[in-house]
C-alpha positions in Angstrom: 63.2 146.5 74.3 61.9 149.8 75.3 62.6 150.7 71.5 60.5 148.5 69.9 57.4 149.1 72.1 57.4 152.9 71.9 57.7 152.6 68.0 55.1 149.8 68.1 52.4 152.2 70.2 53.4 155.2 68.0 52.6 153.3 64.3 50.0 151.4 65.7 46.4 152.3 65.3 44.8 149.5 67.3 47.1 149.3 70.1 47.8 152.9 70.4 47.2 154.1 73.9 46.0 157.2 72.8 45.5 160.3 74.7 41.9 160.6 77.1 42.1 156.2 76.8 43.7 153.5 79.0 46.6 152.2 77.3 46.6 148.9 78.5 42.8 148.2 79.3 42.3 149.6 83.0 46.2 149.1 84.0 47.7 152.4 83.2 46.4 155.8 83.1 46.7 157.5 79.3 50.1 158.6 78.4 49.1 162.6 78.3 48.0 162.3 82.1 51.0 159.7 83.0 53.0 162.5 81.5 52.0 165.5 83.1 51.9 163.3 86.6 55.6 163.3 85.9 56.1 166.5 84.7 56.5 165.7 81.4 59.8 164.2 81.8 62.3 164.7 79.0 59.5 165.5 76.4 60.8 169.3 75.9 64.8 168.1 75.8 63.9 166.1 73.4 61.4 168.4 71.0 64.4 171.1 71.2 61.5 173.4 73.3 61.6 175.2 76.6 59.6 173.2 79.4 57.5 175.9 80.3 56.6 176.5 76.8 56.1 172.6 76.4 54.3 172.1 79.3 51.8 175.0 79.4 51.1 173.9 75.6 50.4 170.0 76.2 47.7 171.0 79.4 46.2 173.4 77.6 45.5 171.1 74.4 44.1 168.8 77.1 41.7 170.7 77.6 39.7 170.1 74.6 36.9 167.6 74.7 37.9 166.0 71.9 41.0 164.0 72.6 41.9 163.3 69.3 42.6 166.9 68.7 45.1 166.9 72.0 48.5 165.7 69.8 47.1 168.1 66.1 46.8 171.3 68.4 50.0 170.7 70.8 52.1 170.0 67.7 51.2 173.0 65.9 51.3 175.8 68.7 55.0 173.8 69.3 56.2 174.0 65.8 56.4 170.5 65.4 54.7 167.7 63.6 52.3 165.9 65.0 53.6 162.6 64.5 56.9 163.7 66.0 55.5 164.8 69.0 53.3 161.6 69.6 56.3 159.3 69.0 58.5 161.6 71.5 55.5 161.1 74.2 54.6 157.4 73.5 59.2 157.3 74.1 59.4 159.0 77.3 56.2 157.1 78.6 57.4 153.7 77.8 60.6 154.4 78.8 59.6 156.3 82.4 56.0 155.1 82.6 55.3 151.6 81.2 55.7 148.6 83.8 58.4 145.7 83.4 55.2 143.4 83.4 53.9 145.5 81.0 56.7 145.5 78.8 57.0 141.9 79.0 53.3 141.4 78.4 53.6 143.4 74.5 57.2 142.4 73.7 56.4 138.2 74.9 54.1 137.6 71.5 56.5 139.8 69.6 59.6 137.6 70.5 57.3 134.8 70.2 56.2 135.3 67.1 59.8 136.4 65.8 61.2 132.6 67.1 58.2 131.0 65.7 56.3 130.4 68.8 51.9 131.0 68.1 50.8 133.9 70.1 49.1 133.3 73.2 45.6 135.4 73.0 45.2 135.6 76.8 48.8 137.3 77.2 48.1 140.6 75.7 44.1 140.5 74.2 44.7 144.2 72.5 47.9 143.3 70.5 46.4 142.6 67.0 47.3 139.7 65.6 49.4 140.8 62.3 52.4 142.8 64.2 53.9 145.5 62.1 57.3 145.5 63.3 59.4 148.7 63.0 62.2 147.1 61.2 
């Protein structure tokens, strides 16, 4: 399960609890701060980088104004692409961060959908209503 929601926030661009935003309107702080609350976790095990290195890079990109910049800049000074970085952090965050109510409340309309069940708006209002499923 945990899978298919951090590949569904990484690809998605309307759902997409990106960085300086709350993911899931006013329930969770955004997955840079739950992140660095945490000590970023796993994040530089898996990027192949020292934590320091990791760390020190990620708080300093927050420190831009411009949030969408936070993911470009980290990624760069790390060697990394950008997209690989935001799918690593949007991976540890669902997996260490994201509630089980949470969880249920993006993967319920996805099942739902899959079994042939309509989506219920009130469940999740953000979730768009085309799903672009990772497989």
């Amino acid at each position: 399960m945990h899978v298919v929601i951090a590949n569904y926030i990484a690809k998605s661009t309307q759902f997409c609890p990106v960085p300086g935003h709350r993911a899931f309107q006013n329930e969770s702080l955004p997955v840079f701060e739950n992140l660095k609350e945490k000590n970023w976790l796993n994040v530089a095990d898996r990027t192949g980088r020292q934590h320091a290195e990791l760390a020190d890079t990620c708080i300093q990109a927050m420190t831009l104004s411009d949030h969408h910049e936070w993911i470009q800049t980290a990624a760069s000074k790390l060697l990394l692409a950008g997209d690989i970085l935001w799918q690593v952090l949007c991976a540890e965050w669902v997996k260490n961060c994201l509630s089980d109510e949470e969880a249920k409340r993006v993967v319920q309309p996805i099942e739902d959908t899959l079994i042939g069940l309509p989506i219920t708006p009130s469940i999740l209002t953000s979730l768009p209503s085309e799903l672009e499923l990772p497989f």
